[in-house]
N, C-alpha and C positions, 0 to 999 in steps of 0.2 A: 597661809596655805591651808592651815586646820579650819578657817574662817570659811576662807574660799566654799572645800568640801563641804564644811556643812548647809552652807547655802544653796548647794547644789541638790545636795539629800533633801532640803527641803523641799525644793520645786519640781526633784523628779515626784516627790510623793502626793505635790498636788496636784501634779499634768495627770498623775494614774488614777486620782482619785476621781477628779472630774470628768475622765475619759470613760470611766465603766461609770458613772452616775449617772452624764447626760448621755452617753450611750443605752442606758438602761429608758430612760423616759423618752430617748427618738424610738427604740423600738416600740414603746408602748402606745406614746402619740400617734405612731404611726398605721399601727394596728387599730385603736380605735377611732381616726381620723377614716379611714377607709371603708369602717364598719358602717360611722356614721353617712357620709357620703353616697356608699350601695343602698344603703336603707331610704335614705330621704328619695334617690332618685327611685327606688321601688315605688313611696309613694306616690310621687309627681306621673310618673305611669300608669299609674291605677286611674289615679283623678284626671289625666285627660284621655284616660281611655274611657270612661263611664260618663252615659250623657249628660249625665246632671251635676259634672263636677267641677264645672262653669260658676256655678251656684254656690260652692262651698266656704266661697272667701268673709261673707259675712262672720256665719260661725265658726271657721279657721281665728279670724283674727277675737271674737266675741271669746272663744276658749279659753287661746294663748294671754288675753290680758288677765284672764282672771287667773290664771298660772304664774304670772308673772306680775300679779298686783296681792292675791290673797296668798299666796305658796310661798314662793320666792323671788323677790322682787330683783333680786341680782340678776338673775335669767333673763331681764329684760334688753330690747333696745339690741344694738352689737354688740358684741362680745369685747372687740378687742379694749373700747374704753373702760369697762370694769376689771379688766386684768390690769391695765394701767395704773387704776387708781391704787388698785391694791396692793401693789409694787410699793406704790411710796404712801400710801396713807398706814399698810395693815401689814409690812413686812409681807408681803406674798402673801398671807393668808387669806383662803377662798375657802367656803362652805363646800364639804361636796355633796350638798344640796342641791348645790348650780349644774350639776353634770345631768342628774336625771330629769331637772327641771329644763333647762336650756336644752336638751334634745328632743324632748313632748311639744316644749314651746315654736321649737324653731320649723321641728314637722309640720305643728300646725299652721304657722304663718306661711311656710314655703310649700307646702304640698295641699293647699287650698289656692294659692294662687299668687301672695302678698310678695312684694316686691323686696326682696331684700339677698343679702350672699348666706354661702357657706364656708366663707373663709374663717372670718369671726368664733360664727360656732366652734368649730375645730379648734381654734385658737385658744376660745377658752375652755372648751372641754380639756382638751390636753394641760391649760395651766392648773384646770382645779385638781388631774389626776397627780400632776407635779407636787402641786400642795400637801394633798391626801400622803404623796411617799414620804417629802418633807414631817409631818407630822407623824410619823413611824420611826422615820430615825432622828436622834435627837442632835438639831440644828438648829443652828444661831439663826439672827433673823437675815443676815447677808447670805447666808449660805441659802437658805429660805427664799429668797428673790432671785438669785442665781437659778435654782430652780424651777425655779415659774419661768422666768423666761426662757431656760430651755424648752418648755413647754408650750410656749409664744413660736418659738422660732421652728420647732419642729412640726407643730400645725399648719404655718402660714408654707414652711419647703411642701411639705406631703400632699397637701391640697391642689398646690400651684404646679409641683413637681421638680420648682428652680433653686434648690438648693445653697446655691450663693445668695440669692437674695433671702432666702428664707431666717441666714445665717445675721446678716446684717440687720436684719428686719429688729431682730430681740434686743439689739444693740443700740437703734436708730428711734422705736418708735416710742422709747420712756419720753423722750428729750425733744427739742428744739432747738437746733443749735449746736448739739454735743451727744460724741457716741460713748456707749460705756463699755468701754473695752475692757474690763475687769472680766467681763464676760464672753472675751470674744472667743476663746478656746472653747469654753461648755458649750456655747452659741454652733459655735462651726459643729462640733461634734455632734448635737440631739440633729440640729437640720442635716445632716448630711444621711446618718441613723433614721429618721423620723423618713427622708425620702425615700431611703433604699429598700425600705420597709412596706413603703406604699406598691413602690412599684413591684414588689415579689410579690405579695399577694395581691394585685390586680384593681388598686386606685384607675377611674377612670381619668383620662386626659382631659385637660380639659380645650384641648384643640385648636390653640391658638395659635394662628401660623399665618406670617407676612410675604409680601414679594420681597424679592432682595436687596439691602441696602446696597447702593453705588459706592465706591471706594473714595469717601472725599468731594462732595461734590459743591463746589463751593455756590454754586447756586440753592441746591438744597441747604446744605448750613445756613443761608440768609434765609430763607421759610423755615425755617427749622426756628431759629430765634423767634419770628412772629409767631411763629404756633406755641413757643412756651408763653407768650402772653399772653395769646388767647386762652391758652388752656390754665393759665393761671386768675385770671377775670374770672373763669367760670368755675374752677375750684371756690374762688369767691363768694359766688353766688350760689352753688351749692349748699356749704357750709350757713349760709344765711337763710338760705330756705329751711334746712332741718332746723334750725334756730327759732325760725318765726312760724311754725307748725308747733312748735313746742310750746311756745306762748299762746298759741290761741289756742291748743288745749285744756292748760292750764286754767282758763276761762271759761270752758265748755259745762253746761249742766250736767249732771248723771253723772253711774259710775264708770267706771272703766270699763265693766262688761259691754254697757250700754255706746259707750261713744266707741269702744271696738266693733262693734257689730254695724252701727251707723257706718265706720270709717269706710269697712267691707262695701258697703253698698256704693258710697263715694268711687272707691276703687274701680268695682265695673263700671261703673258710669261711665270714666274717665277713658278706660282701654279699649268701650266699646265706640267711645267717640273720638278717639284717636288711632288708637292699634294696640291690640292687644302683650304685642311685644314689649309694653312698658311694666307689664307685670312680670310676675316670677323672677327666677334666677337670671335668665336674660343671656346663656351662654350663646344659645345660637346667633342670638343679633349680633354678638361683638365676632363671633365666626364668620357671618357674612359681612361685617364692616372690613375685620382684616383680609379677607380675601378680594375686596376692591366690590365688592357689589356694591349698585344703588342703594343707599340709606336716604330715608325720612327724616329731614329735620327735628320734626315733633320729637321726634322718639327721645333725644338726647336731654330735652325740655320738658315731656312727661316722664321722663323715670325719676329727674331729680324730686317732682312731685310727689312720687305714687312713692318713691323710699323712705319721704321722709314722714309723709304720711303712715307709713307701712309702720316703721321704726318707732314715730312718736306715737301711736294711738295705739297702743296694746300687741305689736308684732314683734318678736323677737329672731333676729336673722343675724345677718353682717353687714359693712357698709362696704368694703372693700373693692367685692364683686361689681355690685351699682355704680362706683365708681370709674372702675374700666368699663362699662358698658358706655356713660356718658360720656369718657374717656375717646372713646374705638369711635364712636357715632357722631361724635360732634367734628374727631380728625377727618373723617371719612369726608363728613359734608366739607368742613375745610377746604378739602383737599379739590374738592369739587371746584371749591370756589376761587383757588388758585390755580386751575390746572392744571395741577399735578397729580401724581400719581393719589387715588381716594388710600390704598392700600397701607402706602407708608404713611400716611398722616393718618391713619385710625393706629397704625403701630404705635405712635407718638404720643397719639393723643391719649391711647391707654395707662402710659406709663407718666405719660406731661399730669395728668388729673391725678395720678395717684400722688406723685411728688407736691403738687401743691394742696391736693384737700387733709392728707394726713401726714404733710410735715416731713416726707421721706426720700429725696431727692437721691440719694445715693441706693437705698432698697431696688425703687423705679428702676433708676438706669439696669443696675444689674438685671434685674425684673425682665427686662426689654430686651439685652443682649442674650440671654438665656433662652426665651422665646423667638427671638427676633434675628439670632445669630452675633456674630462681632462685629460686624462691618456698619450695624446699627449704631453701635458706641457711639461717638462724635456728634451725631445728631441727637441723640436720646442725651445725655449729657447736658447741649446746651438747650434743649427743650427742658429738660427737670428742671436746669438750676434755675433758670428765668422763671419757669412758673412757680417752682416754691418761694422764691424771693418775692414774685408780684402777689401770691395767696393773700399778706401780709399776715399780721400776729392771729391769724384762725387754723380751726381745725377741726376735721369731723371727729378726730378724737380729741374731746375739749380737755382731757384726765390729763395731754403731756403736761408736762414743766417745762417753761421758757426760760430757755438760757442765754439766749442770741436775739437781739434787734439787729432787725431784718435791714436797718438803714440808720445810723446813728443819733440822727434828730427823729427818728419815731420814740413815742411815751411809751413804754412798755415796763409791766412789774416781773422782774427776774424772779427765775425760782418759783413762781407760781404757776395753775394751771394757766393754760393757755383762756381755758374757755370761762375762766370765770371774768363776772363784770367786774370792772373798778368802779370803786367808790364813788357815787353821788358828790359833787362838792355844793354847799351849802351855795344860796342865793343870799 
């Protein structure tokens, strides 16, 4: 009985502990998840209000590499794979260097034109502010990582505005495989905090809104399966594309400043001879895909270009974003091309690409149903789980740890990142 009680005394002391902790950093995430957000879109306003701000992508990206090459190199690239690594490589700990540098950096790639999200940003500004409070009070390195990803989970709710998925998110996105529910309390509590936060002081929406799913429809369910293959194929190809953009960098003469400033020119190139909707943030497109408008094939096949380009040559943003857009654009065309509704298969397809490029099939779904209402479940489900199964062992966050083979006879190194090579075997 005395056993009992004190067990109890224990874990009412750490539910209160963690509840005003991550309570403390959703409010704060949230607050400058919001700030960052109004700001960036102030700039994006400016530059395509002024005529010449067409022009600016060269030295938007020529800037941000050299912020992100001679500054602080963590600033680079998305956000969310560096908060990743540092979970499990550095206990949580993040320079908060990365705050000032990752928000200069990400203006300049997103408010000159460069193709990338805001989810990221957010993400990890909020984990390196998690950090910063971590290293004020004197914390283990567990408690340290608990931390950070309340700071993960309450950028990705406040952004998005979906709270249960933002919740899961901090949980889902270390691993492959396996949630870490050690966190799921501080998790629920910063994203629910971090949201409610946004929406009081006046986070913009980001206005994604579907026709309504049918109750069951067993003919949808049978496209609903084809469409997580599809959209798991091209999670695939995705993932491979930022992959092999990275490699022919690597190879590229000059410095960083210089193959940024080239990449920029690359960039218009591409959006004046496709559409220019492959550049930037890209909300409005995924807005006119879920609302059933006509989409442009190209689009879903230049963005995965112009992000990963954006991302690997000196641009610092998020992948998140780019990925529902390839997401929403490719459903839509889909959708075209089975005669059904374009609407609901950009819904699908939003949430089908996020599950298979970054490994998060349960995030997704929530994600979906949040946006998309309940009646979407069942479909968005079996669309996730098929696409994160067909992705195989990739990820545009190459930082997870693989805990789970995806099919029993696949080779795969448990425990390591996802994205690193294995080993050369000798000839």
């Amino acid at each position: 009985m005395i056993k009992n009680f004190s067990d109890e005394t224990i874990l009412f002391g750490h539910v209160l502990k963690w509840l005003l902790l991550a309570a403390g950093v959703g409010i704060l995430v949230g607050l400058t998840s919001t700030g960052f957000i109004l700001l960036l879109s102030s700039v994006i306003e400016g530059a395509d209000a002024a005529s010449w701000g067409g022009w600016l992508l060269p030295f938007g990206l020529a800037l941000s590499a050299w912020v992100t090459t001679h500054i602080v190199p963590e600033a680079g690239g998305q956000g969310v794979e560096r908060v990743v690594r540092a979970i499990h490589l550095h206990s949580g700990k993040i320079s908060w260097q990365v705050i000032p540098a990752k928000i200069a950096a990400t203006i300049l790639t997103i408010g000159s034109g460069g193709s990338a999200g805001n989810v990221g940003p957010c993400v990890q500004i909020g984990s390196g502010l998690s950090s910063m409070i971590a290293d004020i009070l004197p914390f283990e390195a567990q408690e340290r990582k608990t931390l950070v990803i309340c700071g993960l989970s309450a950028g990705f709710s406040a952004v998005f505005g979906t709270p249960l998925a933002g919740a899961v998110f901090g949980m889902e996105a270390l691993f492959v495989g396996s949630l870490a529910y050690h966190v799921l309390f501080p998790s629920v509590v910063a994203s629910l905090a971090g949201y409610l936060t946004a929406v009081w002081i006046g986070m913009p929406s980001m206005g994604f809104h579907a026709h309504l799913f049918p109750h069951f429809d067993l003919t949808l369910l049978f496209f609903a399966l084809i469409a997580g293959a599809v959209f798991g194929m091209l999670a695939l190809i995705f993932v491979e594309c930022l992959k092999g953009v990275s490699r022919f960098t690597g190879v590229l003469p000059g410095s960083s400043i210089i193959q940024g400033f080239l990449a920029g020119w690359l960039l218009l190139g591409l959006g004046t001879l496709t559409s220019p909707q492959i550049l930037g943030l890209g909300k409005e497109s995924i807005q006119r895909a879920l609302q059933g408008q006509e989409v442009l094939w190209v689009l879903f096949l230049g963005k995965m270009v112009t992000t990963s380009i954006t991302l690997r040559v000196g641009g610092s943003g998020g992948v998140v974003l780019p990925i529902c857009f390839i997401g929403a654009t490719s459903g839509a065309v889909l959708g075209d091309i089975l005669h059904q509704d374009p609407s609901l298969f950009a819904a699908l397809g939003l949430a089908g690409l996020l599950a298979g490029a970054i490994n998060t099939p349960i995030t997704a779904t929530l994600l979906g149903m949040e946006l998309f209402g309940v009646t979407s479940g069942p479909y968005l489900l079996l669309t996730c789980t098929v696409a994160f199964l067909l992705s195989g062992h990739r990820s545009a966050i190459p930082t997870q740890l693989l805990q789970l083979r995806k099919a029993p006879a696949l080779q795969a190194r448990i425990n390591e990142e996802i994205g690193e090579e294995p080993p050369q075997k000798n000839s």
